[in-house]
N, C-alpha and C positions, 0 to 999 in steps of 0.2 A: 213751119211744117218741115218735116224732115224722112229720112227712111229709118226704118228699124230691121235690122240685122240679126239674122238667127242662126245659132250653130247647133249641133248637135256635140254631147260629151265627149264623143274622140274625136272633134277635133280641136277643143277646145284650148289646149297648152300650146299646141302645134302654133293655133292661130294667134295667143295673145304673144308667144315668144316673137312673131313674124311682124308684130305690131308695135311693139315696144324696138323691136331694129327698126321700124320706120319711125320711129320717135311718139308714138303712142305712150299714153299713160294709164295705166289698169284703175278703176274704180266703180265700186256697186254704188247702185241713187242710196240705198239704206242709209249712206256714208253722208249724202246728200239732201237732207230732207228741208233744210229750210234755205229762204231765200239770202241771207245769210254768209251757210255754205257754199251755193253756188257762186255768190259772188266775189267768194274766194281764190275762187279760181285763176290760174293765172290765163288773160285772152292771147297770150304767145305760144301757148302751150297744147297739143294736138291731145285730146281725152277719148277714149272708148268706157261708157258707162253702160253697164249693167244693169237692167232693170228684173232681173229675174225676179229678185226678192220682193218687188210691190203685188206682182201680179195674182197671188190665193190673197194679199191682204187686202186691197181694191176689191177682188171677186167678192170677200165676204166683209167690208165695209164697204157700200155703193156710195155713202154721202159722203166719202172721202176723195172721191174721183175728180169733183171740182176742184180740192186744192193742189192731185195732181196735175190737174192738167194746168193748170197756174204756173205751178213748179217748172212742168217740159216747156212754158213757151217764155222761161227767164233765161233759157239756158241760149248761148253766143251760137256763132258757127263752125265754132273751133270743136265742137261735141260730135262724137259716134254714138248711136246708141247699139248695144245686141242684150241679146236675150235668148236663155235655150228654151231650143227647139219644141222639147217637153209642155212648151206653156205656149205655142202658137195660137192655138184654137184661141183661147180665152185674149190672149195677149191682141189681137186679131180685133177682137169685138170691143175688149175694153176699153183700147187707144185708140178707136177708130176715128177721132177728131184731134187726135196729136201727129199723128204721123201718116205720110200722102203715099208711103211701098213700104212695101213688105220684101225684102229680099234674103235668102240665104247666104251665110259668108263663103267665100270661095278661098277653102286652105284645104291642106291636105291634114289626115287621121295623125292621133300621135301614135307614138312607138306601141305596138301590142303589150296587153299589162303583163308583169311576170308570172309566174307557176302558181305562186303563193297569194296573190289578189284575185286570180282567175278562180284557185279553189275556194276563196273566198266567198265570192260575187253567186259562184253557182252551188254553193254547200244546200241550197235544199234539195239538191236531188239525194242527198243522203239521211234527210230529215224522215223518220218517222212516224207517219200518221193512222188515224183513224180509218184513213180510208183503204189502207196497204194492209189490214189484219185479218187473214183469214175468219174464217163460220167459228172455228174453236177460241182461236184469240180472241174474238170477241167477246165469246162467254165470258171466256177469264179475265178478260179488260174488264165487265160488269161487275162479275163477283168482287174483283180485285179494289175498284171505285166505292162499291153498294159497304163497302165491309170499313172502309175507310171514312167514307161520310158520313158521320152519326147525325139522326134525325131525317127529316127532309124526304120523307118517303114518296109524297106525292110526284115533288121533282124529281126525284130517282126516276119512275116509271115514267113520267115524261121525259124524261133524257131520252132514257132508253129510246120510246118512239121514234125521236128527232134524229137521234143518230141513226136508225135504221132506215130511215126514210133518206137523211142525209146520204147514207152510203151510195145507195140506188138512184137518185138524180143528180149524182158527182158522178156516175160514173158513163150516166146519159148528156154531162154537157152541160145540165141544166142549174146546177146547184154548186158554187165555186166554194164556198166558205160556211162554215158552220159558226153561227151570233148568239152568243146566250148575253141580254140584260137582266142584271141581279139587281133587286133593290134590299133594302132593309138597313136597319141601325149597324152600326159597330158592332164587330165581333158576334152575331149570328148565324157564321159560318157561309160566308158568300164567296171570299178569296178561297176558304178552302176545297172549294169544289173546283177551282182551276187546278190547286196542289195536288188532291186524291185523283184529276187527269190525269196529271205529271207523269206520278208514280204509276199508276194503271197501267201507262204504255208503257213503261218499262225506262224510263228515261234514267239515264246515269250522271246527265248536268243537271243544271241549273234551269230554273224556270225563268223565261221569256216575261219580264214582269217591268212595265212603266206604268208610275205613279204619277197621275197628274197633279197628285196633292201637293211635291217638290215641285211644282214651275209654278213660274208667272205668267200670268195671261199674257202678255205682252210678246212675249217671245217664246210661246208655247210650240209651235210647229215649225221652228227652227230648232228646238231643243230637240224635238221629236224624229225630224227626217233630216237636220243638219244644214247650215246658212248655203245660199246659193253658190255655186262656183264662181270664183275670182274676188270672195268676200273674205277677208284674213281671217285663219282658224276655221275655214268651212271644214265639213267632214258628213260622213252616211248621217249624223244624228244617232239619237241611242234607242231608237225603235231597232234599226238594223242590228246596231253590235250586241243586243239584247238575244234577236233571232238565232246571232251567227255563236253565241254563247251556250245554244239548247240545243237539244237532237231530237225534240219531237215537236209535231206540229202543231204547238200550242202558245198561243199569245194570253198573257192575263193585264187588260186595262184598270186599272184600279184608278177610282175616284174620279170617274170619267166628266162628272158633272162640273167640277171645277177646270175641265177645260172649254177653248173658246169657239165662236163660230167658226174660223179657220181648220182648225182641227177636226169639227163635225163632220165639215166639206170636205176633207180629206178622209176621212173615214166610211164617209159613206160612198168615194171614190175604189177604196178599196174592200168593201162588202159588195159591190158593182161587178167589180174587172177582175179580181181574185187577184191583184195585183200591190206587192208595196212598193212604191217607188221614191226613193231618196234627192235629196237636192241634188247630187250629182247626175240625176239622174235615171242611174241604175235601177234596173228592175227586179226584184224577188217573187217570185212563184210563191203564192201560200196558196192554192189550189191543195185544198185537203182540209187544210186548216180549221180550227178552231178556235176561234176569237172572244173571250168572256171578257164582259167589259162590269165593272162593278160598281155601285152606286149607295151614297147614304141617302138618297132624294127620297121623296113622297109620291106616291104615285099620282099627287095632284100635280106636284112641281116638273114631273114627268113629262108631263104634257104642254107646261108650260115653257122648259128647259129646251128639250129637242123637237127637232123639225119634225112635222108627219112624214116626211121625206125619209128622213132617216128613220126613227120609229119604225117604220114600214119595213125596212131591211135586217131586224134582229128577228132570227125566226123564235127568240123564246124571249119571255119577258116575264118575269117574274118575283113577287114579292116572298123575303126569306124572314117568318119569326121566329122569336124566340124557339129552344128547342122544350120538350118535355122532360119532366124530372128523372122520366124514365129513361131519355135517350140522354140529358149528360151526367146520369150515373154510368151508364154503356161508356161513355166517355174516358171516365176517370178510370174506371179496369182498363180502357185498353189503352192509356197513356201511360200508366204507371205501368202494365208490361213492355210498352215498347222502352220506357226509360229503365224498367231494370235489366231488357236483356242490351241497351248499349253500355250499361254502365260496365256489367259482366263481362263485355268485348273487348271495351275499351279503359277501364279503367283497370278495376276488380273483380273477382270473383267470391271473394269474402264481402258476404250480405247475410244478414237475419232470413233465419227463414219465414218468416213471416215480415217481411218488410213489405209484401201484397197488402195484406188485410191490415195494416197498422195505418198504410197513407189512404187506402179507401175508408177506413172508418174514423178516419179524424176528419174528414172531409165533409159539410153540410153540404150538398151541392142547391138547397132552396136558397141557400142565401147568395147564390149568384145569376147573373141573367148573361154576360156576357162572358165569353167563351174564352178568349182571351185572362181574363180575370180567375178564368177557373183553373186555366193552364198556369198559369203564374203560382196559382195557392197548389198546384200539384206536385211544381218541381220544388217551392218554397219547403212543404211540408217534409216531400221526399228527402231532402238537404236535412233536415231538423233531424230527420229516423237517423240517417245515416252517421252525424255527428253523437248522437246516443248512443249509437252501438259502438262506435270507435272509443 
């Protein structure tokens, strides 16, 4: 039995520099996991390990907790352990048969961070949300959204609802984050209701968008908020640099179903506390936010997939089909105007005058279901006019 050691972020360099001059060696357990490893170590040698990194995977595997605690009582006397502060509570409960104190490290803060990380860390006070838009920007956020999402009329009017409701117990305190789950197949317009956001608010970057279809489970919420400090190559993870990429406050989760219980837990931390918090630590305000997380599941798989816990914390849930013949012909006019007035901007201004009605009437829109596929055969077809008339 031993004590476990907690710091907080700033002082974290302060303290492993003052550690390593007393002849400390820096390493996370991650680096550690079997008996193995540990018995690699050299017993001459004074170690401060890291266990940041077990403590959400323990949290959300429990029947892995016996082969830690295996692991902690292999390790010699020559071991420090710490772990930040960030994961007390949990850290507290889970190892409560590994370790006999709990104490804080005693070092001083590092150096304050520069100009350029500070305006980093605090850039959402310049993000723009749903909830800073005036009675008229609103309207025109709707008009702006309603005119952009083809089909989907039901959701529209329930958007509508939720955000007006949202606006008014965000600003009692009581409502941090706005949650829309989307279900339905591919390409029937789920992601684009986070895109027609985007643009609604008037955003001039890039959309805040992590795919959990590119990770692996395994190391999914280290990809997501960035490996623990003191672990080689840690960093925010790419939920932050995603955020710190956009100017409105809109997050889009895509494919949310292929990630893992770790990540739920962590999600449903942050539909809770209005809060994102990185392995470093750091905290980001999304206090305003809107959160659309999108899904190919079933709304049987639904239930089977995510926790009632979390469940409970999406205030919209909602399945998206296919659209009507009638709204992806709406579709096709209004692709084929927005591609001929960039082509006019940016390419040329020498077009047929009738290069409208020549890509909408070669167009069957019955013979597609997915929307994607229809957009494909619009800019295909468009390319084909355009090499005729040259």
């Amino acid at each position: 039995m031993s004590t476990l050691y907690f710091y907080i972020k700033e002082q974290f360099f302060n303290f492993k520099s003052t550690q390593i001059a007393a002849g400390f060696e820096f390493q996370s357990m991650s680096q550690l996991l079997s008996p193995q490893k540990i018995d690699s170590l050299d017993t001459h040698q004074q170690y401060c390990i890291d266990i940041s990194s077990t403590i959400g995977f323990v949290k959300a595997n429990d029947s892995q907790l016996l082969n830690f605690e295996q692991l902690f009582n292999s390790f010699g006397e020559n071991i420090s352990f710490i772990c930040d502060k960030s994961y007390e509570r949990d850290a507290k409960y889970i190892f409560r048969y590994v370790f006999n104190d709990f104490l804080d490290v005693d070092a001083e803060r590092d150096e304050p961070q520069n100009e350029d990380e500070e305006s980093s860390v605090n850039k959402t006070a310049t993000i723009k949300k749903i909830t800073d838009l005036t009675a008229s920007e609103l309207d025109a956020f709707f008009e702006n959204f309603n005119a952009r999402l083809y089909g989907h009329e039901r959701f529209k009017e329930e958007f509508k609802e939720i955000v007006e409701s949202f606006r008014v117990f965000n600003k009692l305190g009581e409502h941090k984050i706005l949650s829309l789950f989307l279900m339905g197949d591919s390409g029937v317009g789920k992601t684009e209701v986070a895109r027609s956001i985007h643009k609604a608010l008037g955003s001039k970057s890039k959309l805040a968008k992590v795919n959990f279809g590119n990770y692996s489970s395994h190391d999914a919420l280290n990809s997501l908020i960035g490996s623990p400090l003191g672990y080689i190559g840690s960093d925010g993870g790419e939920l932050v640099k995603r955020m710190n990429e956009s100017d409105v406050g809109l997050i889009l989760i895509d494919e949310f179903e292929k990630a893992d219980s770790a990540v739920f837990n962590y999600f449903l931390d942050v539909l809770e506390n209005g809060k994102i918090v990185n392995s470093q630590a750091e905290e980001y305000d999304v206090n305003g936010y809107i959160i659309v997380f999108t899904s190919n599941i079933s709304k049987e798989d639904f239930k089977k997939k995510i926790s009632p816990e979390l469940r409970s914390r999406f205030d919209y849930k909602g399945m998206f089909n296919l659209l009507t013949e009638e709204d992806k012909l709406k579709f096709v006019h209004f692709r084929v105007n927005q591609i001929v007035d960039k082509y006019k901007e940016f390419v040329s201004t020498d077009l047929p005058e009738r290069i409208h009605g020549e890509v909408v009437g070669a167009i069957d829109v019955t013979q597609f279901k997915n929307m994607r596929d229809l957009n494909k055969k619009i800019k295909d077809t468009f390319v084909e006019r355009i090499k005729v008339s040259v």
